[in-house]
C-alpha positions as CSV (number, residue, x, y, z in Angstrom):
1,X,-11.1,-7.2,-15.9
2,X,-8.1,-5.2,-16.9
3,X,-6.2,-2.7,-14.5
4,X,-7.2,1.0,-14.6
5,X,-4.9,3.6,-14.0
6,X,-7.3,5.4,-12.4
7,X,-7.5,2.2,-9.7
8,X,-3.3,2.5,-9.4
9,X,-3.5,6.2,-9.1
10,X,-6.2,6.3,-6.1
11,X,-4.1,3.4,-4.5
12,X,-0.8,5.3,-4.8
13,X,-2.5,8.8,-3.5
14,X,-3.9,6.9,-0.4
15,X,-0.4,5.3,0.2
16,X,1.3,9.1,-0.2
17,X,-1.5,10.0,2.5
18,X,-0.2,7.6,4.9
19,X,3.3,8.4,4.4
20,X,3.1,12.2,5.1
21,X,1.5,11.0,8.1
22,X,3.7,12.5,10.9
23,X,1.7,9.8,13.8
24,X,3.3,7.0,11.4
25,X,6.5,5.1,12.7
26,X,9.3,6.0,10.0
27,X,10.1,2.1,9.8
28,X,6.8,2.0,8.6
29,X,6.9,4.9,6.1
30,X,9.9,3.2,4.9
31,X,7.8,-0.5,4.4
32,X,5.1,2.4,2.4
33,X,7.7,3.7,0.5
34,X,8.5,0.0,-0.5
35,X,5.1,-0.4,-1.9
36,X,4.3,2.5,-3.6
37,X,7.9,2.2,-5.5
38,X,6.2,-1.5,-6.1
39,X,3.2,-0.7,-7.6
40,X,5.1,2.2,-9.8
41,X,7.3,0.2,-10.9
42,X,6.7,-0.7,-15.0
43,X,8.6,-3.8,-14.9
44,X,6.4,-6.5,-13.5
45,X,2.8,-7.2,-14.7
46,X,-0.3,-5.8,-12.2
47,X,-1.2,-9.2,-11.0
48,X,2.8,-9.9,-9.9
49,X,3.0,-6.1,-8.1
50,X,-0.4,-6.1,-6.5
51,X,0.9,-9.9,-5.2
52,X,3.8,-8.1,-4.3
53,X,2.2,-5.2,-2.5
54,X,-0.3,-7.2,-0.7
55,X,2.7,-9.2,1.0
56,X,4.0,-5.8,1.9
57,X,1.2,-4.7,3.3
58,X,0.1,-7.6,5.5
59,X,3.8,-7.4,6.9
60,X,3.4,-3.4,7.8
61,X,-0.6,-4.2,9.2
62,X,0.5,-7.0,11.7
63,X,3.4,-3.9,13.2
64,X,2.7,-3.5,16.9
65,X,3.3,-0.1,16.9
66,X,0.6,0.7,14.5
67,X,-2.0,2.6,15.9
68,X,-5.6,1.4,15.1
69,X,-6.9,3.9,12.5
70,X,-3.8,3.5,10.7
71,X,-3.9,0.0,10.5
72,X,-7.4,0.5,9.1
73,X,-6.2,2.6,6.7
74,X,-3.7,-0.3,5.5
75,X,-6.8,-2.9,5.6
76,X,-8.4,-0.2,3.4
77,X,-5.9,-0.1,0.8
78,X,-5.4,-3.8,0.7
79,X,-9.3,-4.4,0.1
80,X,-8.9,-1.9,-2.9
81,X,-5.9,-3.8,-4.5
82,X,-7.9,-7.2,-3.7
83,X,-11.0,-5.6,-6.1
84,X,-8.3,-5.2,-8.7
């Protein structure tokens, strides 16, 4: 099944959410920052960034200082990139 943009796109606004976030510990926002300029980026091929992002994103989920419905929100986005 090819890659949509329209998949990216509702990845990347969901990321932007959680970034503008103001309950969000800035080390995180930076980790978010790190994905979003992943998946954006038109060097690698989708499988390699979503690979790439889905590292990220474990990393960022297992932060202690996460608070639970923005962990969720991480678990959320990963489930949409693992449909992909």
């Amino acid at each position: 099944m090819a890659v949509t943009m329209e998949q990216f796109e509702e990845i990347l606004m969901a990321l932007t959410e959680l970034q503008e976030d103001n309950t969000i510990p800035k080390n995180v926002k930076t980790r978010l920052t790190e994905v979003t300029t992943i998946l954006s980026s038109k060097s690698d091929g989708a499988s390699i960034k979503i690979n790439k992002a889905l590292d990220h994103l474990g990393e960022i989920s297992d932060d202690v200082n996460l608070q639970a419905y923005t962990r969720t929100q991480i678990w959320n986005i990963v489930s949409m990139l693992e449909t992909i």
